[in-house]
C-alpha positions in Angstrom: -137.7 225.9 -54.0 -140.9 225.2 -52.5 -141.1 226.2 -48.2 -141.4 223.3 -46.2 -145.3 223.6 -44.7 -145.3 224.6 -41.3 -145.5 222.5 -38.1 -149.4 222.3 -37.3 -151.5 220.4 -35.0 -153.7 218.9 -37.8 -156.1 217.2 -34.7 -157.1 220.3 -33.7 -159.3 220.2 -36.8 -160.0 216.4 -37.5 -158.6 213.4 -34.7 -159.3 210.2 -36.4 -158.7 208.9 -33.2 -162.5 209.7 -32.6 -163.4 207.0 -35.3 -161.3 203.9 -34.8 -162.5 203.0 -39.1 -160.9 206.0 -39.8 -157.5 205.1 -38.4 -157.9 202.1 -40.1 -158.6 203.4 -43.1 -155.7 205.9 -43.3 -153.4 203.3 -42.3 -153.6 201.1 -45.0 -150.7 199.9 -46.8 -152.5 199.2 -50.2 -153.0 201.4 -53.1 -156.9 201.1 -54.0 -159.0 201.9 -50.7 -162.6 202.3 -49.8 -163.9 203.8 -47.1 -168.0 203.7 -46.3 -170.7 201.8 -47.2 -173.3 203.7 -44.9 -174.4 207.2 -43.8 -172.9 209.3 -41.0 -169.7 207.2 -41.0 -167.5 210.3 -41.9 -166.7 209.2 -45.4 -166.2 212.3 -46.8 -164.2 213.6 -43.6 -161.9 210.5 -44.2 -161.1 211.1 -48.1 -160.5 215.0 -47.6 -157.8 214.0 -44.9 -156.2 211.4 -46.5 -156.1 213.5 -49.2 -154.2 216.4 -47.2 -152.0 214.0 -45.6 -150.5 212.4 -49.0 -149.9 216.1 -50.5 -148.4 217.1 -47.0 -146.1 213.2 -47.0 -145.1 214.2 -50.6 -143.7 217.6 -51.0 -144.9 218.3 -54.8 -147.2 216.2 -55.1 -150.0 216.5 -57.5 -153.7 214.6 -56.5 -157.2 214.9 -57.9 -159.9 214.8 -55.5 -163.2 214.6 -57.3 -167.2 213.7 -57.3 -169.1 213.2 -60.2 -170.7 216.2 -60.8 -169.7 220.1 -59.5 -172.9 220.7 -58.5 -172.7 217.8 -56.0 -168.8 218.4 -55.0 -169.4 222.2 -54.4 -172.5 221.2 -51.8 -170.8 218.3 -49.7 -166.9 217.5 -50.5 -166.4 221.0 -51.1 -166.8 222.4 -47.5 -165.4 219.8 -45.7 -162.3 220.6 -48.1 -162.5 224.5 -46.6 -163.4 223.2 -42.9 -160.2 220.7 -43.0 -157.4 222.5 -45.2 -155.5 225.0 -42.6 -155.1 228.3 -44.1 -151.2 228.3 -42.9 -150.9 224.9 -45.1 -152.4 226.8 -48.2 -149.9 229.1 -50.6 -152.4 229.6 -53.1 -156.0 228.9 -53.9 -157.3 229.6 -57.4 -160.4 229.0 -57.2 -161.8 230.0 -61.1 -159.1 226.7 -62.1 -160.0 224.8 -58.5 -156.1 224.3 -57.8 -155.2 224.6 -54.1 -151.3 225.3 -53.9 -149.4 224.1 -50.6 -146.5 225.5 -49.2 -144.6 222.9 -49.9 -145.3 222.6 -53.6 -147.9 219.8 -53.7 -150.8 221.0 -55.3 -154.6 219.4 -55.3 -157.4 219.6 -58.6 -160.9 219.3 -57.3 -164.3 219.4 -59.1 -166.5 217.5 -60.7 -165.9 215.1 -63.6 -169.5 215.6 -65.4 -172.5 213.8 -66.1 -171.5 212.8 -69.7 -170.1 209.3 -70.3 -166.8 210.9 -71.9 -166.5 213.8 -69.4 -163.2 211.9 -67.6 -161.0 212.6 -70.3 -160.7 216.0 -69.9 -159.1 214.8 -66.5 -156.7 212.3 -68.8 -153.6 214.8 -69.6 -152.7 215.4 -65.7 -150.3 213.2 -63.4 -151.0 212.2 -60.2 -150.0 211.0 -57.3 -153.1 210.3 -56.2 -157.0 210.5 -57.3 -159.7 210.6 -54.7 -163.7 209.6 -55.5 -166.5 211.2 -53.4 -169.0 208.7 -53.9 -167.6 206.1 -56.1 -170.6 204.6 -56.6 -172.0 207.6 -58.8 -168.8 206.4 -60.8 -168.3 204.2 -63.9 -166.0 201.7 -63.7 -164.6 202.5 -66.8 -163.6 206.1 -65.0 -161.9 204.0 -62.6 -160.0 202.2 -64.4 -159.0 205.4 -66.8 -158.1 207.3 -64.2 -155.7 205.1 -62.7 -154.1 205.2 -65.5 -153.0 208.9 -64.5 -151.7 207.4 -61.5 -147.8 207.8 -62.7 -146.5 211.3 -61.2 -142.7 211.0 -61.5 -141.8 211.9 -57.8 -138.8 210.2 -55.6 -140.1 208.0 -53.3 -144.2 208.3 -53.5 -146.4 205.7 -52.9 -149.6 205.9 -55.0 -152.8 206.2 -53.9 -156.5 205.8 -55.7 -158.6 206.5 -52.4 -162.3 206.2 -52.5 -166.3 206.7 -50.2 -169.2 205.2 -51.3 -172.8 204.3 -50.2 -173.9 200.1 -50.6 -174.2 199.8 -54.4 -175.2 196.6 -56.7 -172.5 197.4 -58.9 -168.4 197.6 -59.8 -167.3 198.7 -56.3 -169.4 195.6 -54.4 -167.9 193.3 -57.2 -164.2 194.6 -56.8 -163.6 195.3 -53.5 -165.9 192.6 -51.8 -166.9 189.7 -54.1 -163.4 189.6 -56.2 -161.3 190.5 -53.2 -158.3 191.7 -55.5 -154.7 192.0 -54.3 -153.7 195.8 -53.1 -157.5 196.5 -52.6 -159.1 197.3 -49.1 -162.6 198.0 -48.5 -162.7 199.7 -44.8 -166.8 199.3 -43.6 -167.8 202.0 -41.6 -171.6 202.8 -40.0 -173.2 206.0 -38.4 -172.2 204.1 -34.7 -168.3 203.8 -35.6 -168.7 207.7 -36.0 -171.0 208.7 -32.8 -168.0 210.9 -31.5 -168.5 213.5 -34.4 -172.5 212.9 -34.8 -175.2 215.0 -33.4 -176.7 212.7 -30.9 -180.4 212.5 -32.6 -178.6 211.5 -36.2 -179.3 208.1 -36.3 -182.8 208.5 -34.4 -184.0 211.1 -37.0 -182.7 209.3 -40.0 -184.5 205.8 -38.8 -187.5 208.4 -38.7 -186.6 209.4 -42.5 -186.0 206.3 -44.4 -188.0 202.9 -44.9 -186.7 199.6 -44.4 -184.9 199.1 -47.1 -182.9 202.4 -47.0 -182.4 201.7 -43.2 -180.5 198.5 -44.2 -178.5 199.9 -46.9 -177.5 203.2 -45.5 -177.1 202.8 -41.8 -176.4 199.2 -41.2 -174.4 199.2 -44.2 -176.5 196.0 -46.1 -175.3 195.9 -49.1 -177.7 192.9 -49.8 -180.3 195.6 -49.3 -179.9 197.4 -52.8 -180.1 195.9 -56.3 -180.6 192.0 -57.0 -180.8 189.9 -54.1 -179.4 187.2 -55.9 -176.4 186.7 -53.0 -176.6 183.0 -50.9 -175.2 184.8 -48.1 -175.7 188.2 -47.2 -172.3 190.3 -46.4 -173.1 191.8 -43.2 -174.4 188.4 -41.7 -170.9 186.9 -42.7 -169.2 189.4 -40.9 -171.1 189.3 -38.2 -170.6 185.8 -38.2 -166.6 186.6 -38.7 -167.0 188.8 -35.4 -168.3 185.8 -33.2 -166.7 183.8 -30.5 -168.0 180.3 -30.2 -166.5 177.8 -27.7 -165.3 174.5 -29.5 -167.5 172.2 -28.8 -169.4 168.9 -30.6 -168.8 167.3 -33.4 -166.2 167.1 -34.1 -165.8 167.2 -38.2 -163.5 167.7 -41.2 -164.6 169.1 -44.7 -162.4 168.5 -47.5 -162.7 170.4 -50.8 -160.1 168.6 -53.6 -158.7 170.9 -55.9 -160.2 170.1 -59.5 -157.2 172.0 -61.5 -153.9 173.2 -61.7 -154.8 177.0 -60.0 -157.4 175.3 -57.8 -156.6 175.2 -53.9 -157.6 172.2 -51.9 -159.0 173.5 -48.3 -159.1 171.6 -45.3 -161.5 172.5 -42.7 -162.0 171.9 -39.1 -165.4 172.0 -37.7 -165.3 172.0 -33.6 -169.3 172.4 -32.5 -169.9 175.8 -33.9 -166.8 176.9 -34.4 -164.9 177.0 -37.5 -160.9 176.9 -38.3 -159.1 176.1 -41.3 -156.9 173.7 -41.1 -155.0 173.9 -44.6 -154.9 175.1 -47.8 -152.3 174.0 -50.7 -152.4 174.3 -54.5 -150.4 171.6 -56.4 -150.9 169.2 -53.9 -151.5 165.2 -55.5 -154.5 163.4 -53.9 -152.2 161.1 -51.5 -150.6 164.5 -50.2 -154.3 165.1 -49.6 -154.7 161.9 -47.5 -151.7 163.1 -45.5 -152.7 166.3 -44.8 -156.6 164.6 -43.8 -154.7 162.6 -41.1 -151.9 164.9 -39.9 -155.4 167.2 -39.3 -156.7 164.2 -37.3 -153.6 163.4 -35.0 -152.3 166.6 -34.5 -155.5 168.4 -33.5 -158.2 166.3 -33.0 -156.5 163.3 -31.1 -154.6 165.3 -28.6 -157.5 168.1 -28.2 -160.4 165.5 -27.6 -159.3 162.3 -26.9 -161.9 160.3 -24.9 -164.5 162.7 -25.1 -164.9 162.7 -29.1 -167.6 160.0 -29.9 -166.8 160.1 -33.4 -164.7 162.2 -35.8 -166.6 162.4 -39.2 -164.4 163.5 -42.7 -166.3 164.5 -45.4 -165.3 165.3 -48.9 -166.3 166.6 -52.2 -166.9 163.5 -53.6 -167.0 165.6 -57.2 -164.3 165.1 -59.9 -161.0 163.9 -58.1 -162.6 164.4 -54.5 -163.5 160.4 -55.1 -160.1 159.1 -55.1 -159.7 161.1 -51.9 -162.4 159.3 -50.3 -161.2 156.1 -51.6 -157.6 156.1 -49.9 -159.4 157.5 -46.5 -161.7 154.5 -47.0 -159.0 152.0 -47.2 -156.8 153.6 -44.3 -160.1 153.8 -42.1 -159.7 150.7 -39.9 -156.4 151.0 -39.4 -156.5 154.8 -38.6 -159.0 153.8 -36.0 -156.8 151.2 -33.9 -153.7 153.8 -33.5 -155.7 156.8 -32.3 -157.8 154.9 -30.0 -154.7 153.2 -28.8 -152.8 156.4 -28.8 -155.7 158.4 -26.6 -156.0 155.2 -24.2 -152.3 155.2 -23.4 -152.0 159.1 -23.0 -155.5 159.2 -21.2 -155.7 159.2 -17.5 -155.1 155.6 -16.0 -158.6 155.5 -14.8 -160.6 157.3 -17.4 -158.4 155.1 -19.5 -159.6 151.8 -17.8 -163.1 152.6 -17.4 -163.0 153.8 -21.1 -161.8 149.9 -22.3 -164.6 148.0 -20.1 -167.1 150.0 -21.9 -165.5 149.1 -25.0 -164.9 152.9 -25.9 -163.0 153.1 -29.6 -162.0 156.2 -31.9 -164.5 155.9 -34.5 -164.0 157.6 -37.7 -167.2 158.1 -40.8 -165.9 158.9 -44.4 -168.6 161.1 -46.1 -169.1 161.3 -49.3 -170.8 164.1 -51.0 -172.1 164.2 -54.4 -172.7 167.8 -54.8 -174.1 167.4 -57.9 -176.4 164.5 -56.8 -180.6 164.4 -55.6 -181.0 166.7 -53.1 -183.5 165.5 -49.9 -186.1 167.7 -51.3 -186.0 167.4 -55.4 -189.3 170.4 -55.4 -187.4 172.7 -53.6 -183.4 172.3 -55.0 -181.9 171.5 -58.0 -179.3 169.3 -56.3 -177.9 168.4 -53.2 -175.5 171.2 -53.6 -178.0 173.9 -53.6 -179.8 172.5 -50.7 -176.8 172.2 -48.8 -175.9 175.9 -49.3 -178.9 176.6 -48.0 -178.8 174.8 -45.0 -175.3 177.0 -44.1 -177.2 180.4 -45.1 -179.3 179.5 -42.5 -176.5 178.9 -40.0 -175.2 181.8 -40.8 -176.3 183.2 -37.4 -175.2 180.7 -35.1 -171.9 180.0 -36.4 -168.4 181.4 -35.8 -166.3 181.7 -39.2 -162.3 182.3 -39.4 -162.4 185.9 -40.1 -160.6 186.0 -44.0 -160.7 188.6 -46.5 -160.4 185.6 -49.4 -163.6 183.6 -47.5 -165.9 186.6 -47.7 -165.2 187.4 -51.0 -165.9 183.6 -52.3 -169.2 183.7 -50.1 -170.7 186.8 -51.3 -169.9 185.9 -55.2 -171.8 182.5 -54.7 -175.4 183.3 -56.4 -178.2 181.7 -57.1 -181.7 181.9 -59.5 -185.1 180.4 -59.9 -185.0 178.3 -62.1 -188.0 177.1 -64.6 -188.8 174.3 -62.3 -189.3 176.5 -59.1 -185.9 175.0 -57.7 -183.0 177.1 -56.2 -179.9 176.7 -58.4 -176.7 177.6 -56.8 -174.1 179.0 -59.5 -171.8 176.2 -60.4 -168.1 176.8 -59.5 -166.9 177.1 -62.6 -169.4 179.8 -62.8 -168.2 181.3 -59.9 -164.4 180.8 -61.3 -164.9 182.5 -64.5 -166.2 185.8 -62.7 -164.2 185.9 -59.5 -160.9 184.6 -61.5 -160.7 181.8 -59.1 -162.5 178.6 -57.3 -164.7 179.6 -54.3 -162.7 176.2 -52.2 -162.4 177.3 -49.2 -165.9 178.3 -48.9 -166.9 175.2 -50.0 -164.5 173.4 -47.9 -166.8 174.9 -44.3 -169.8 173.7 -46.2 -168.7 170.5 -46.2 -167.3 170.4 -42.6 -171.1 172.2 -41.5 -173.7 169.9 -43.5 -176.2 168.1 -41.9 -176.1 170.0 -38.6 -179.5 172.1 -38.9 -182.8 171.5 -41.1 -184.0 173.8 -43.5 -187.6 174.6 -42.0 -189.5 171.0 -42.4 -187.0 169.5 -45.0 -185.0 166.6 -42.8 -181.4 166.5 -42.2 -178.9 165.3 -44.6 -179.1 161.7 -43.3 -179.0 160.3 -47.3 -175.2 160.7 -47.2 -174.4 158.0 -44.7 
């Protein structure tokens, strides 16, 4: 029977309380993680822990811990394996078979998985309980997805892992983890400043010395924009930056609506306050007067008693698209009426004064139902191929100025919406069924805060949207 390892401070070697991404990364509940995405953000320090950690949780446990070549494992994963693995953890270490045997009776296969397209396979008769990727990137996806297929070590009580690093790549990772944002994934960004606590303090210096632009973005800043195609609308790192800001509500005051087109399409509703963004709701199933409802429950529980008197105008805009018109129909016909209870309702809850001097002026809620034709003539016909495409523009451009709800599910919808030249010089926004077929669902919610933003900044000379009212 296997010893129980010994009680060891494993901090005196490696405290991710140094690197606050590290502690996030370790603590993640879900199965598929992935740590990186720049230089000097202790990727490899990361993976080699975990790694310890789950054979240490798991007495017999069996993991792989692998990059894609020996060559490349021996010179970078390999020593941070010997600076991190305490001798009193370790009862054997063969290295001719690279098998580390713990005390306890887990056991860890290391190495390279060779250059050859078919080299995993040699890797496809062991069990694990967990399989670790230095460098994913250098990785098919096709290794992935073999690999975990080894994931099915037959131990009481283990939670798998498949734990990965990687530098910004144009490829499977960037599509899995960030664009398709699939369930028990986690994609744990971490840069060269999240990490200054282990760094020599010239790193970054000398490196920015080192690399050009383009390598600066991708591998310090973490850009992923800043290798392969850039095809993306919106760039990833100016999303979450944009995910990171605070932004005071403030004016106007404006709903977006995106109506669900099919039976596993979500219908978002968006609240826009100034330049700060908040979803309101989101619902699958929902008919097109539950819509309405949810429209107007929108307006009198959050707009009416938040701004009262000081809203000049509340302004609802919708897909007008597909069923979106039926929407705008009903909104249409309940306008008027809509209008006389909320101002009504603000005057009588409004101070007595304000409320007074508000009725000589002749103050009333106002309220503009927008319709927009996504698919219709865009302001500038050279320049876009419809209004849609200008439209995304106009909130790439924002981009820097605005405050987003910070969301998993809305950063992977932005960063799968692409767009081409196309052969009449016009930008051409990927349509969303398009988008559906690759990401396996609607981008709505991201088109739901397009909506609520439009017509708020010009694009260069091209005027505001003013066509839609």
């Amino acid at each position: 029977m296997p010893a129980a390892a010994p009680a060891i401070d494993l901090s005196a070697r490696y405290d991710p309380r140094r690197n606050q991404k590290q502690v996030e990364f370790h603590s993640a509940p879900e199965t598929n993680k992935l740590y990186g995405g720049a230089l000097g953000g202790g990727k490899t320090a990361a993976l080699v822990n975990e790694s310890i950690q789950l054979l240490l949780d798991y007495p017999g446990n069996f993991g792989l811990l692998l990059r894609k070549t020996w060559p490349s494992f021996r010179d970078t994963t390999y020593p941070q394996l010997v600076k991190f693995l305490d001798p009193r953890l370790v009862a054997d270490w063969t290295h001719t078979d690279k098998i580390v045997t713990l005390v306890n009776g887990s056991k860890l296969r290391y190495g390279g998985i060779g250059p050859g397209a078919d080299d995993w396979q040699a890797f496809m008769g062991g069990e694990y309980g967990f399989i670790a990727l230095d460098q994913a990137e250098e990785f098919s996806e096709t290794e992935f997805k073999m690999l975990s297929t080894r994931l099915r070590l037959n131990l009481p009580g283990i939670r798998y892992r498949f734990i990965m690093t990687c530098n910004p790549d144009p490829g499977w990772l960037k599509e899995r983890f960030i664009e398709k944002n699939l369930s028990d994934h986690r994609f744990v960004p971490a840069l060269p400043t999240d990490n200054l606590a282990n760094l020599p303090p010239d790193y970054i210096a000398k490196l920015k010395d080192i690399l050009d632009e383009n390598q600066i973005k991708a591998l310090l800043e973490g850009d992923w924009e800043a290798v392969g195609a850039p095809d993306n609308v919106y760039a990833y790192l100016r999303v979450k930056a944009a995910m990171s800001r605070k932004a005071e509500p403030g004016l106007p005051v404006e709903i977006g609506v995106d109506v669900a087109r099919m039976g596993d399409d979500e219908t978002d509703i968006v609240l826009r306050e100034g330049l700060r963004v908040s979803v309101w709701d989101q619902a699958r199933g929902h008919d097109l007067m539950r819509t309405v409802g949810e429209i107007w429950r929108c307006v009198s529980e959050r707009v009416v008693p938040v701004w009262g008197l000081r809203l000049p105008k509340l302004r609802i805009k919708v897909d007008a698209d597909g069923l979106g018109a039926g929407v705008v129909d009903r909104l249409r016909e309940q306008r008027r009426e809509k209008e006389e209870l909320y101002t009504q309702a603000i005057l009588e809850k409004a101070d007595p004064a304000a409320a007074e001097e508000a009725k000589k002026a002749g103050w009333r809620f106002r309220i503009e139902i927008v319709e927009i034709p996504g698919s219709g003539k865009p302001p500038e016909p050279l320049k876009f191929k419809n209004l849609r495409a200008e439209i995304h523009w106009s909130l790439r451009e924002l981009l820097d100025d605005i405050a987003l709800p910070d969301n998993r599910e809305l950063v992977s919808q932005l960063i799968s919406i692409k767009y081409k030249i196309n052969s009449a010089g016009q930008y051409e926004i990927l349509s969303k069924d398009q988008i559906k077929e690759k990401l396996g669902r609607s981008p709505d919610l991201a088109e739901a805060i397009l909506y609520a933003l439009v017509d708020i900044k010009p694009i260069g000379p091209v005027p505001n949207i003013r066509s839609l009212r």
